[in-house]
N, CA, C and O atoms as a GROMACS GRO file, in nm:
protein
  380
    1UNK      N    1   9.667  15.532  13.445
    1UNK     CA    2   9.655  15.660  13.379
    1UNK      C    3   9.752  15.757  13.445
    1UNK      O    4   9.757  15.756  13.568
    2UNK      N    5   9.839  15.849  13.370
    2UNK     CA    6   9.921  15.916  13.428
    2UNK      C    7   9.828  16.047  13.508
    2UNK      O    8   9.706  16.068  13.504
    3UNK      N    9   9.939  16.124  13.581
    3UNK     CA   10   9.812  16.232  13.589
    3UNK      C   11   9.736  16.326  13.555
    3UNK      O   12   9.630  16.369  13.602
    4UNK      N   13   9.808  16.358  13.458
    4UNK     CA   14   9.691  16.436  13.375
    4UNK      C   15   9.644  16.414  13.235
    4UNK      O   16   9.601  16.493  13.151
    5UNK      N   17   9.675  16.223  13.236
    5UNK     CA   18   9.635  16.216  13.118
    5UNK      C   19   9.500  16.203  13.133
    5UNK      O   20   9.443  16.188  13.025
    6UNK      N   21   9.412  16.203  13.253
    6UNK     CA   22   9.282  16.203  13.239
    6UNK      C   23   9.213  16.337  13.121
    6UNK      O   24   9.119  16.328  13.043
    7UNK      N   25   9.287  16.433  13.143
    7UNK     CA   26   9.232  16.532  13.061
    7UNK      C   27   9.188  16.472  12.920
    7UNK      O   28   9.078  16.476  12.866
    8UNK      N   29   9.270  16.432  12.891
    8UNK     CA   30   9.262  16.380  12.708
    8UNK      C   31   9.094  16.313  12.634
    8UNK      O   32   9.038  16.330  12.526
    9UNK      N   33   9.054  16.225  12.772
    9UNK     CA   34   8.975  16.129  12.798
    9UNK      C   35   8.823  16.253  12.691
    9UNK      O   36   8.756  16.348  12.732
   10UNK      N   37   8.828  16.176  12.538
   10UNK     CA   38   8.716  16.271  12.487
   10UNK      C   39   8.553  16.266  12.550
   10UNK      O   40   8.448  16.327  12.529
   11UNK      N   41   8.589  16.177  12.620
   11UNK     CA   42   8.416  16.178  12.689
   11UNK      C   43   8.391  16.309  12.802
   11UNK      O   44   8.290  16.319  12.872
   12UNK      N   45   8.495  16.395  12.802
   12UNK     CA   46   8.511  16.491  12.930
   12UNK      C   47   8.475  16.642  12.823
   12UNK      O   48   8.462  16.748  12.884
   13UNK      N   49   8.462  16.642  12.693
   13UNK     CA   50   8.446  16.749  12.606
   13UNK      C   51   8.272  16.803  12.647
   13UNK      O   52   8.236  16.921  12.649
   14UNK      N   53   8.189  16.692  12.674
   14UNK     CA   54   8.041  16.739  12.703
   14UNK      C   55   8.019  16.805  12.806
   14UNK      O   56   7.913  16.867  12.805
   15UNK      N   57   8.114  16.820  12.944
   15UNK     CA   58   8.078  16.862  13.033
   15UNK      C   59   8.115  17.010  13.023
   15UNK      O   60   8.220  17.041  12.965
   16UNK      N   61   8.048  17.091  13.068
   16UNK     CA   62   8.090  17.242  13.119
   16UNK      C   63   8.208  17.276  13.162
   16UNK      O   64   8.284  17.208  13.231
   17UNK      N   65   8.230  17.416  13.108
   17UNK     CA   66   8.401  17.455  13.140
   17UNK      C   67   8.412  17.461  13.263
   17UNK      O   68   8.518  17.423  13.311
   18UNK      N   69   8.272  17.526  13.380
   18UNK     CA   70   8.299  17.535  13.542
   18UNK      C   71   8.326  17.389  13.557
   18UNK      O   72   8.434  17.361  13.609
   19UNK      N   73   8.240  17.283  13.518
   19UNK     CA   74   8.286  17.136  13.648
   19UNK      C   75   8.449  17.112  13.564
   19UNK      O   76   8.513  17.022  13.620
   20UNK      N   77   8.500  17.156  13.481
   20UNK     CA   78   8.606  17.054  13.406
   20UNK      C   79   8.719  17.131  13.519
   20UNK      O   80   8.807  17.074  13.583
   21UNK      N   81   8.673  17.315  13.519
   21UNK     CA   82   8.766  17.354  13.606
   21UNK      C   83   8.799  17.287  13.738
   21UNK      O   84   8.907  17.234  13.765
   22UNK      N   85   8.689  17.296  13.819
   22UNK     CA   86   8.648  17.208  13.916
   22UNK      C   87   8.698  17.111  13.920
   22UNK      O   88   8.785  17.125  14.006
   23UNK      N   89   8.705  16.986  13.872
   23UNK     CA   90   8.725  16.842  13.821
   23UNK      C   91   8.879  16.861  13.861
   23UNK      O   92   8.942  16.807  13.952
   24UNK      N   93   8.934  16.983  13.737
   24UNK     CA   94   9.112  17.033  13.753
   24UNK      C   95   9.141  16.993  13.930
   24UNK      O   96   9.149  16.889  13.996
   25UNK      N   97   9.150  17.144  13.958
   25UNK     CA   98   9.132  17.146  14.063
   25UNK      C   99   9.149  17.039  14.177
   25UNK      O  100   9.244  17.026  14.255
   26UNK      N  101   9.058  16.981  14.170
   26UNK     CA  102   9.019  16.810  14.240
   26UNK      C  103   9.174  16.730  14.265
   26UNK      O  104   9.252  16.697  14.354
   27UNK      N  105   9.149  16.727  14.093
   27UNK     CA  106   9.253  16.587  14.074
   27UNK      C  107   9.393  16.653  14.129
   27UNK      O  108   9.472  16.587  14.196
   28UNK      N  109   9.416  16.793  14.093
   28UNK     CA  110   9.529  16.841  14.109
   28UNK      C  111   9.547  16.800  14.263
   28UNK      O  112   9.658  16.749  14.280
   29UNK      N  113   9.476  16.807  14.375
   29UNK     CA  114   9.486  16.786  14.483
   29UNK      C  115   9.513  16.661  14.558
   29UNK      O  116   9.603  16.639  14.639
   30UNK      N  117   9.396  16.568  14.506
   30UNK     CA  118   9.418  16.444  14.476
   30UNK      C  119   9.550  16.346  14.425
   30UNK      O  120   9.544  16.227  14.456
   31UNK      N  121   9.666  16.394  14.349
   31UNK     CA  122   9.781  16.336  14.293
   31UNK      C  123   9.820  16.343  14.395
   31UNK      O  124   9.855  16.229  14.426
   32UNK      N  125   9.851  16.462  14.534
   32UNK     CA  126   9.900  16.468  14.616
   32UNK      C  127   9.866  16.386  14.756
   32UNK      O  128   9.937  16.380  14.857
   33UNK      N  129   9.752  16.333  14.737
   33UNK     CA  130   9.702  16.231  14.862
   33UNK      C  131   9.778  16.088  14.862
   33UNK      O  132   9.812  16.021  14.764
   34UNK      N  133   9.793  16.063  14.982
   34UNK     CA  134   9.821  15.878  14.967
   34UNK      C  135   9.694  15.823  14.891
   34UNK      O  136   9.592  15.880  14.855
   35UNK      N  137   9.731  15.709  14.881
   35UNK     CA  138   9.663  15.616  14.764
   35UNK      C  139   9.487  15.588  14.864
   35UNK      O  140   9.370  15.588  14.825
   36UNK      N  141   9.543  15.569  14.982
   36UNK     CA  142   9.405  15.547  15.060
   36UNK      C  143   9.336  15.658  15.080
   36UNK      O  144   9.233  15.643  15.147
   37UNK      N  145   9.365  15.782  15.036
   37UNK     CA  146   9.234  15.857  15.074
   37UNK      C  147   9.255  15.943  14.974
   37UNK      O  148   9.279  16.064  14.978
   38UNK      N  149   9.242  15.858  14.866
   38UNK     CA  150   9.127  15.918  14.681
   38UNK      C  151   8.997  15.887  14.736
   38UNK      O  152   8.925  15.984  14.761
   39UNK      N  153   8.953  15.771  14.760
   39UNK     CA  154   8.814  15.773  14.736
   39UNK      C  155   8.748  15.848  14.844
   39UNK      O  156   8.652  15.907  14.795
   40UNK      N  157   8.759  15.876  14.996
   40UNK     CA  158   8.698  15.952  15.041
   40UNK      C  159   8.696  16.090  15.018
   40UNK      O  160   8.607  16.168  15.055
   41UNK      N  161   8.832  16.128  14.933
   41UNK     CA  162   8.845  16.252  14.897
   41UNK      C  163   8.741  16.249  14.801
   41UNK      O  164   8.646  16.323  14.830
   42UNK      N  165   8.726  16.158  14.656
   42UNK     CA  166   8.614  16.192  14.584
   42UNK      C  167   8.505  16.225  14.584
   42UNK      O  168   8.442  16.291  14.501
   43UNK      N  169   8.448  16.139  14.764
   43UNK     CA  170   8.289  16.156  14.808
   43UNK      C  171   8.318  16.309  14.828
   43UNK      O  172   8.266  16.392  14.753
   44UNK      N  173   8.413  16.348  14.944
   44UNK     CA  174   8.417  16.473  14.965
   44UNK      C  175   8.453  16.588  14.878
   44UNK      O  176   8.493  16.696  14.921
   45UNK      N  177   8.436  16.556  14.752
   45UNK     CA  178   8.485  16.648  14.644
   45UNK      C  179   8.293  16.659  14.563
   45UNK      O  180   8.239  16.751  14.501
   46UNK      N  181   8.236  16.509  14.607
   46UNK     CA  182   8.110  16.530  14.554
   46UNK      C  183   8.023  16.625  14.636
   46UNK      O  184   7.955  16.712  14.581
   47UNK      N  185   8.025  16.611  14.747
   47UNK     CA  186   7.968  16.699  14.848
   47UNK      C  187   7.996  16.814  14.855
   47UNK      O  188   7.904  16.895  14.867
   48UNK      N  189   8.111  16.852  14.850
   48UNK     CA  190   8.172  16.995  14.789
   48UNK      C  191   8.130  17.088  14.710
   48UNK      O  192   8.113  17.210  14.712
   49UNK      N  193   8.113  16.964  14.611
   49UNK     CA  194   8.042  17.052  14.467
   49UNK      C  195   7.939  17.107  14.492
   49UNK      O  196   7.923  17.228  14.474
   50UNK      N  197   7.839  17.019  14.543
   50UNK     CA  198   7.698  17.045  14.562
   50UNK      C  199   7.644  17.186  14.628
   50UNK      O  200   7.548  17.258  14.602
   51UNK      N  201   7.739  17.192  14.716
   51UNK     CA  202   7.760  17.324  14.825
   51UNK      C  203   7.781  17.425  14.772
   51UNK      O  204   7.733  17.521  14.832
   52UNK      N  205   7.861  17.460  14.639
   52UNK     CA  206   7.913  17.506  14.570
   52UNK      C  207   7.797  17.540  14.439
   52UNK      O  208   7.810  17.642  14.373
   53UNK      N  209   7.712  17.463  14.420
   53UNK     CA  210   7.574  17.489  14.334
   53UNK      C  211   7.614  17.407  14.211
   53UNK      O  212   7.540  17.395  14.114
   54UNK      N  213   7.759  17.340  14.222
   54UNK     CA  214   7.785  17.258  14.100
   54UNK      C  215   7.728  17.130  14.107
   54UNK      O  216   7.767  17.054  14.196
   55UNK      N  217   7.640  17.092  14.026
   55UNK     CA  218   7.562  16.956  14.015
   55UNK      C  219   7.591  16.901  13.914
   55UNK      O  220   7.578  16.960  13.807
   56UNK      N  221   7.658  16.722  13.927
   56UNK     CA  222   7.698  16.634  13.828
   56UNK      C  223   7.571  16.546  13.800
   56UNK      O  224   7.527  16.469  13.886
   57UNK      N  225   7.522  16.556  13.694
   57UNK     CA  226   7.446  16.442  13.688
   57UNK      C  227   7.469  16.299  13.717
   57UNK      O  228   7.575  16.254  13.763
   58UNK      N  229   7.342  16.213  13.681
   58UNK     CA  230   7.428  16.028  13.739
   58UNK      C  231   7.536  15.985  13.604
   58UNK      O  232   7.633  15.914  13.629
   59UNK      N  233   7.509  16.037  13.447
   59UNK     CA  234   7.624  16.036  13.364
   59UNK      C  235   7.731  16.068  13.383
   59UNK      O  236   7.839  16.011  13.373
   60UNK      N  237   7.690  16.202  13.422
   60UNK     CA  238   7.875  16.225  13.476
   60UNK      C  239   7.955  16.202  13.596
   60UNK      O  240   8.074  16.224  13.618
   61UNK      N  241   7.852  16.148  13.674
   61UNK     CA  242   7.919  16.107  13.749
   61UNK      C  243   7.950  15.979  13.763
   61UNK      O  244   8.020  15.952  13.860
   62UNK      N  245   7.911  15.875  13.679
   62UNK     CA  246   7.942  15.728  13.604
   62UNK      C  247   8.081  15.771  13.519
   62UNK      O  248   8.182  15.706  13.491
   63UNK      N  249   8.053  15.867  13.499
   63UNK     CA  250   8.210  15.910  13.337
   63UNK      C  251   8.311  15.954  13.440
   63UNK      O  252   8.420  15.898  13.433
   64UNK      N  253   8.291  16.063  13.552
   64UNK     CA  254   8.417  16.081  13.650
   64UNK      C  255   8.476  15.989  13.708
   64UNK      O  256   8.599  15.985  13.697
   65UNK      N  257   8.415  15.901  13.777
   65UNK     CA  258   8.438  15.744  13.793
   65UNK      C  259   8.519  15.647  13.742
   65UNK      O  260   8.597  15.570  13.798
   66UNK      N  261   8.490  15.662  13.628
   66UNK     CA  262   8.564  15.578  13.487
   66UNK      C  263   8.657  15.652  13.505
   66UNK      O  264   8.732  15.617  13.596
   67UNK      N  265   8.697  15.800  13.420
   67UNK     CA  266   8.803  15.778  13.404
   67UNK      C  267   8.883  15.825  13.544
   67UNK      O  268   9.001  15.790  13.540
   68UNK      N  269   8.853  15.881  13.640
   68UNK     CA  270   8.956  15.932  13.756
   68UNK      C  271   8.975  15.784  13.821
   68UNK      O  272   9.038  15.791  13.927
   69UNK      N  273   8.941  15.667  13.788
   69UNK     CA  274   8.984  15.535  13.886
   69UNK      C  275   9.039  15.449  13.763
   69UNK      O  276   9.058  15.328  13.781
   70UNK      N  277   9.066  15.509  13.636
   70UNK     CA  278   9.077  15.400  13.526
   70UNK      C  279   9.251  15.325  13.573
   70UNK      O  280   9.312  15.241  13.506
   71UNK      N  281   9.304  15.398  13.727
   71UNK     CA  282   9.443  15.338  13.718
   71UNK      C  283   9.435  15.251  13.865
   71UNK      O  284   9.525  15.191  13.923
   72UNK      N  285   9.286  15.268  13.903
   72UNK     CA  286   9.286  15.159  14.036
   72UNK      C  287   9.280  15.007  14.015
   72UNK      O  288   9.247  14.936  13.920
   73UNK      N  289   9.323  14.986  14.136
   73UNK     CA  290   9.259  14.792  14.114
   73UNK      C  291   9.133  14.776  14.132
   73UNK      O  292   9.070  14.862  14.194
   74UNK      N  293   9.078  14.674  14.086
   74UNK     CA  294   8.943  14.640  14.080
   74UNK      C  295   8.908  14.642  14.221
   74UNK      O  296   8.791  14.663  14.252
   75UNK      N  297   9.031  14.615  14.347
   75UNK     CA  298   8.935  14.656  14.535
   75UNK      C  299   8.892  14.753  14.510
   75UNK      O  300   8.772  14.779  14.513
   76UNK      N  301   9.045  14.887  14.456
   76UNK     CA  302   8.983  15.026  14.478
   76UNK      C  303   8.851  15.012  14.395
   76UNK      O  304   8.817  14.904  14.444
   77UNK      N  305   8.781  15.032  14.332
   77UNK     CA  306   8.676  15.066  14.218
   77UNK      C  307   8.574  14.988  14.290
   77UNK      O  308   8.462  15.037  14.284
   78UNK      N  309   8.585  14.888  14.350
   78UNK     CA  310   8.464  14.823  14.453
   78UNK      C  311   8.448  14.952  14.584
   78UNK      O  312   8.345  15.011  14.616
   79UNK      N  313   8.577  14.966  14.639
   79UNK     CA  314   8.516  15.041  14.768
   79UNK      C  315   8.472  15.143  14.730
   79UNK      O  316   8.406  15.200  14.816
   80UNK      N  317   8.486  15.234  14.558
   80UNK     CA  318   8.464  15.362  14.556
   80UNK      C  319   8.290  15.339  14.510
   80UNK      O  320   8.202  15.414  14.553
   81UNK      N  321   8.268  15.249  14.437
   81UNK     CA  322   8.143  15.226  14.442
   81UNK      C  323   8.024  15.186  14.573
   81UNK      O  324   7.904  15.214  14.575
   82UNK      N  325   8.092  15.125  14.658
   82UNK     CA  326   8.019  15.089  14.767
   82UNK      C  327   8.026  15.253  14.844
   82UNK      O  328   7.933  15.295  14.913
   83UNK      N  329   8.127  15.316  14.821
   83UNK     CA  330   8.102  15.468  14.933
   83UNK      C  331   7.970  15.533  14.826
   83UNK      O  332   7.855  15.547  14.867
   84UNK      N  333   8.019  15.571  14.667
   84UNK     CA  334   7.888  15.585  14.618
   84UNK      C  335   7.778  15.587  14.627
   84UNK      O  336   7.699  15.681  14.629
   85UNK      N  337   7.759  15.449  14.634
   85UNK     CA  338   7.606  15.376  14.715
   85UNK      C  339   7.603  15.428  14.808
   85UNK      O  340   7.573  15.542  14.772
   86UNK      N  341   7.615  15.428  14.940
   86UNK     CA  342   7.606  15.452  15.068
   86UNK      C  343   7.570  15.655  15.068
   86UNK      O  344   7.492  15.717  15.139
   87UNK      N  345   7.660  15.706  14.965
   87UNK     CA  346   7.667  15.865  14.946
   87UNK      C  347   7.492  15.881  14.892
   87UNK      O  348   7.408  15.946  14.954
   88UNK      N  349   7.472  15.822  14.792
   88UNK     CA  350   7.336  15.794  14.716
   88UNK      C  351   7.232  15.753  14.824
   88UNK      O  352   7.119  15.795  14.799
   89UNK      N  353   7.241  15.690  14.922
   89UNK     CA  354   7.127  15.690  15.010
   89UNK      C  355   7.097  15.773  15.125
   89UNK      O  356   6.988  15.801  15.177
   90UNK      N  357   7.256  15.819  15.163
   90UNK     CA  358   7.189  15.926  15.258
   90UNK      C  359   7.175  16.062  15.214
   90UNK      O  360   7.148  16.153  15.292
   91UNK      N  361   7.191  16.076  15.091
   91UNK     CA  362   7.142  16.221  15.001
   91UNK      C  363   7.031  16.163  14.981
   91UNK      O  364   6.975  16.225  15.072
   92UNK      N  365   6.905  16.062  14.920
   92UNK     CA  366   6.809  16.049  14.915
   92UNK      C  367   6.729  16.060  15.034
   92UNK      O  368   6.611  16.088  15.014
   93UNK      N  369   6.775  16.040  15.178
   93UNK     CA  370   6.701  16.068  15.290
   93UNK      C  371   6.715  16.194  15.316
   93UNK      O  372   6.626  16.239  15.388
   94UNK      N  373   6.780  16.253  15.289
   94UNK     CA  374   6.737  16.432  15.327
   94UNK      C  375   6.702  16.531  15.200
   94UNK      O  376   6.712  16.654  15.195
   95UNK      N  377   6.663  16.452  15.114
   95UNK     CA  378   6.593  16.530  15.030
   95UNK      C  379   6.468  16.528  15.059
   95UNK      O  380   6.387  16.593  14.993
   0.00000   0.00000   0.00000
C-alpha cells in the first residue's frame, strides 16, 4: 500500500473525524520510521490514544490493523499481532 493510499480504504468512512485525524497524524509519522519500529510505534500510538480519551474499539482496531499492515509480510503481521496480544493482557490486568 502506498502511503497514503490507506486513506481511500472505504472501511475507514465509519470511524470519527477525531480518530481518522489522529490515525493521519500516526501514519504521517510512521512513513518516517525504519521498517522495524512500525509495530512498536503502533502499540505506542495505541497507548497514546487512550491517554488522550481516544478509544478504538476491538473493530477498529481489527480494521487499523488490516489496513495500516496491508503492505507487511506475513512475519511483520505475526509480530504485530503477538505485541497486540501481549498489549491486551496487560491492559486487562490493570483494569
Amino acid at each position: 500500500m502506498t502511503p497514503n493510499n490507506w486513506k481511500q480504504d472505504p472501511r475507514l468512512k465509519q470511524m470519527s473525524p477525531e480518530k481518522l485525524d489522529y490515525l493521519t497524524t500516526f501514519a504521517d509519522q510512521v512513513t518516517k520510521l525504519p521498517k522495524d519500529q512500525i509495530l512498536p510505534a503502533f502499540m505506542s500510538m495505541q497507548m497514546d490514544a487512550a491517554k488522550k480519551g481516544i478509544r478504538f474499539s476491538d473493530p477498529e482496531t481489527e480494521l487499523l490493523a488490516s489496513v495500516l499492515t496491508s503492505g507487511m509480510s506475513p512475519a511483520e503481521k505475526k509480530k504485530l499481532e503477538t505485541l497486540r496480544f501481549i498489549a491486551k493482557k496487560l491492559a486487562a490486568r490493570s483494569s
